[in-house]
Phi, psi and omega in degrees: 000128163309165183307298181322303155322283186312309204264341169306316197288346180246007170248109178254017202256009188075225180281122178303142190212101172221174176285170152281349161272008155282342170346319174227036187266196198255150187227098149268129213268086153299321184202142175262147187053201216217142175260002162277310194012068138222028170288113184325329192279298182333117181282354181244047196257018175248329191268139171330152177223151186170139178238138200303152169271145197317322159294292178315300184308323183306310166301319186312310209289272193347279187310340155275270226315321194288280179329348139091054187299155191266169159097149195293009197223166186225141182223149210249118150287192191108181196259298153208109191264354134347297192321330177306152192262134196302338194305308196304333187269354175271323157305341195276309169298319166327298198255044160248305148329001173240319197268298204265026196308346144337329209237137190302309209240131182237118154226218188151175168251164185217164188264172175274357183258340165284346159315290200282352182285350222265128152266187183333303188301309192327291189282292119044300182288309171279342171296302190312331170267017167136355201300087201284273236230139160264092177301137183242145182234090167305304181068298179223152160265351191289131170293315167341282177319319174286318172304316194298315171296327183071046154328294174099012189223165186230162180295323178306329144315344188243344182275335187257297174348275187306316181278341145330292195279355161290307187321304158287015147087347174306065180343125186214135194243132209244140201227137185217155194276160127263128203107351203279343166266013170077200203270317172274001173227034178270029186255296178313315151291250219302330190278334176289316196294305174318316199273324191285337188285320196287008181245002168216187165251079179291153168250039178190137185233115140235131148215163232212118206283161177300120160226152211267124179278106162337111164116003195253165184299352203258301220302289169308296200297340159309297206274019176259342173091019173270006150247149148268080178285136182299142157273169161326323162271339166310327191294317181296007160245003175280328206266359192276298184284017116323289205301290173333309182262353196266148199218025214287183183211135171056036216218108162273160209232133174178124169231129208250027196212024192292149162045046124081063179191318164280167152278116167240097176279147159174150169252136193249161020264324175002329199212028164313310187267357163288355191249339178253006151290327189280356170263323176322292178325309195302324177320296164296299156338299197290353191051066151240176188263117184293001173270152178300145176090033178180158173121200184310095163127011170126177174246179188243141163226000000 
């Protein structure tokens, strides 16, 4: 088998899905789908959920090991592979430490409930074997909004989560939708969603705007008139009056999807207000009106 062959044969999940700050980490395949999968918005609430068994995953790690694929850090696919029984990540950290003896660094994503099953020892214990950073997908601090959606979590729930993983020295970088409360519960999603961040400590802010899936339940209830979807420019004043309440220390900021064509960067608070000249800007560039509740696309009250 060509190189190429070998790393096609340990991915069974089709299209690979990571954040972006994963862009160079070793990608191991652990679990196909979410073991929650019934959030409305989601587009992966159709796909088989199933978590590999522990001899495949090992033979992949044999197989980057054999290929000396580079780089220091390892990011576990799936959906939220958090999920997994520590027994099962520790074996899992195992054999990335026998094949892969390079690498530093472990992450993944994780739901808040796979966080709170985990105790104290748990995470300590996984810290130590290498375990950085969690993605977490937060989406809203508004409980309305977490409901609306079928989360399956509450912010209080996302609150004890994250002060868990400080406790345990555990790092996490965190992601929310913007628009996910539609046009009547976009004041309340950035100002809440602000208030849940400004209590804990992410070291990553991406967010990222609401797009609607064919099939998905957010979808239908769009196309029945029970949501009100935002347009792009609404949303990018939802992401302004975010921007605006949020109060994080040491936090990079990033949105790949403003008016569904920019970038918006910035490390806070340092470079706030340079992020909020630049959605002003962006504002004006459309020759819209920059106070809330007017411009394009209906009004937001």
């Amino acid at each position: 088998m060509t190189r190429e062959e070998k790393l096609a044969s340990i991915y069974r999940g089709g299209t690979v899905y990571r954040p972006l700050q994963e862009e160079k980490s070793i990608l191991l395949e652990v679990q196909l789908g979410c073991s929650w999968h019934k959030c409305a918005f989601c587009d992966f609430t159709r796909d088989h959920f199933e978590l590999l068994p522990l001899e495949e995953v090992r033979r992949a790690a044999e197989i980057l090991g054999e290929l000396k694929v580079e780089g220091n850090r390892v990011f576990l696919l799936g959906q939220n592979p958090f999920c997994r029984s520590t027994s099962d990540l520790l074996h899992i950290f195992g054999y990335i430490h026998h094949y892969l003896p390079w690498v530093s660094e472990i992450s993944m994503y994780a739901r808040a409930d796979d966080i709170l099953r985990k105790s104290p020892e748990d995470l300590r214990t996984l810290r130590q074997m290498g375990l950085r950073d969690l993605h977490v997908g937060v989406e809203s601090g508004s409980d309305t909004v977490l409901l609306m959606a079928n989360k399956g979590e509450t912010a209080a729930d996302l609150l004890r989560a994250f002060r868990k993983l400080d406790e345990a020295g555990i790092q996490y970088l965190v992601t929310s939708i913007l628009g996910l409360g539609g046009k009547q519960m976009w004041k309340s999603h950035a100002i809440e969603t602000a208030r849940l961040y400004n209590q804990i400590h992410p070291r990553n802010i991406w967010v990222l705007a609401l797009k609607l899936f064919p099939g998905t339940q957010l979808y239908r209830q769009a196309s029945q008139g029970l949501f009100e979807a935002m347009t792009p420019w609404q949303m990018l004043r939802e992401e302004r009056l975010l921007v605006q309440c949020l109060e994080v220390k040491d936090c990079f900021y990033m949105d790949t999807t403003a008016l569904n064509q920019y970038t918006l960067a910035a490390h806070l608070p340092d470079g706030k207000e340079g992020l909020l000249q630049a959605i002003h800007q962006l504002l004006v560039d459309e020759e819209l009106p920059v106070g809330p509740g007017s411009g394009e696309g209906g009004v937001l009250s």
